[in-house]
C-alpha positions as CSV (number, residue, x, y, z in Angstrom):
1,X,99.1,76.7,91.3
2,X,99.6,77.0,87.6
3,X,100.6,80.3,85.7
4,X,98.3,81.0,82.8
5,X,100.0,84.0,80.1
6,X,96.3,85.6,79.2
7,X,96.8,87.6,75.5
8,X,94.4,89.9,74.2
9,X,93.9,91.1,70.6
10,X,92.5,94.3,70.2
11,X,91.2,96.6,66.9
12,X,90.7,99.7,66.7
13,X,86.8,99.2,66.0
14,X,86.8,98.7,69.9
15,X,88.2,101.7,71.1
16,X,85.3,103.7,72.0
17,X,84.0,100.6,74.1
18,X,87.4,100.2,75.6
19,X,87.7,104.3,77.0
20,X,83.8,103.9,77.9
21,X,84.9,100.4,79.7
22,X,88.5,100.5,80.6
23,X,87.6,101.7,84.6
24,X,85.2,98.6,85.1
25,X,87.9,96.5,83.4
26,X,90.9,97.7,85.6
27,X,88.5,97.7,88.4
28,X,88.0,94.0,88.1
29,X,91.6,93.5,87.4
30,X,92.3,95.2,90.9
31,X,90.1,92.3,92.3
32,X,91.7,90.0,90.8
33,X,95.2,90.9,92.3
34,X,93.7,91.3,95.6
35,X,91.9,88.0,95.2
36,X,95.8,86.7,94.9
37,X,94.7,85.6,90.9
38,X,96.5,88.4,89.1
39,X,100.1,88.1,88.6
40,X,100.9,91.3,86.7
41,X,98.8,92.8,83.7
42,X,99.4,95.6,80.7
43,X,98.9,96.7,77.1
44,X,100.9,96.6,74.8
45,X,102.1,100.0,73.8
46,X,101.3,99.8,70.5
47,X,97.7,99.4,71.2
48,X,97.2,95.8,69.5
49,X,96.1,94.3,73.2
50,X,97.4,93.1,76.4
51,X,99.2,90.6,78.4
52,X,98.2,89.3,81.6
53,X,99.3,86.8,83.9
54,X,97.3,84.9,86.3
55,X,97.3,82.1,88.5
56,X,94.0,79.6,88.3
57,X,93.4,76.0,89.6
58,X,92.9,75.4,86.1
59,X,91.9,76.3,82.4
60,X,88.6,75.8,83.6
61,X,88.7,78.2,86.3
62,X,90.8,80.3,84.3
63,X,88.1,80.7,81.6
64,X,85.4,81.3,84.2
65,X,87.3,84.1,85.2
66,X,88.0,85.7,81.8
67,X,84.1,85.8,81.0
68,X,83.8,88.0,83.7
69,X,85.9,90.4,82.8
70,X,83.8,93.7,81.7
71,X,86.0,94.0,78.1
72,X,84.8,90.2,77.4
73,X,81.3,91.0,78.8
74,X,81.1,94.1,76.3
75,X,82.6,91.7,73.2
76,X,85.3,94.3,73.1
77,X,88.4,91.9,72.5
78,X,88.9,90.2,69.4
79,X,90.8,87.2,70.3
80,X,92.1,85.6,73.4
81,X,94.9,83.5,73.3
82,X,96.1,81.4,76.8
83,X,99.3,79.6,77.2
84,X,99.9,77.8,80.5
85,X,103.4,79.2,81.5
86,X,106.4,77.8,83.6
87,X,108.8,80.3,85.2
88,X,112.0,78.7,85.9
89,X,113.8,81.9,87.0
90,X,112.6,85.1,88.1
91,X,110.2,87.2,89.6
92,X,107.5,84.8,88.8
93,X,109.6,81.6,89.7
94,X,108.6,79.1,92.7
């Protein structure tokens, strides 16, 4: 199944909605892993947005998933950016 690298842009005009809605968002991230579609996920530490990497079917199916996150939901990310991804070696290698 392919590997989709998932990066989020964040501002700091969001940050109120992101503390209100960060538990709903890491909620549904939970689901996701235990759904077997999240890979691994974090901010980055400067606070300019996240990575996350999950496995979809598809960019479709990928992009059905995103809208459901509660940060998209809220409009509380200011750009997404998805790359398909490849692991040759590593954790994430097949």
């Amino acid at each position: 199944m392919p590997i989709f690298a998932v990066h989020y842009t964040y501002s700091e005009a969001t940050v109120p909605g992101r503390d209100t809605h960060r538990p709903e968002h890491r909620g549904w991230l939970a689901d996701q892993l235990a759904a077997g579609a999240l890979l691994t996920s974090g901010p980055y530490p400067d606070g300019s947005g996240a990575l996350i990497l999950f496995q979809a079917e598809d960019a479709a199916a990928l992009q059905t998933l995103l809208a459901a996150d509660p940060f998209a939901k809220e409009r509380l990310i200011d750009d997404v950016r998805v790359v398909e991804w490849l692991p040759v070696l590593g954790a994430f290698a097949s």
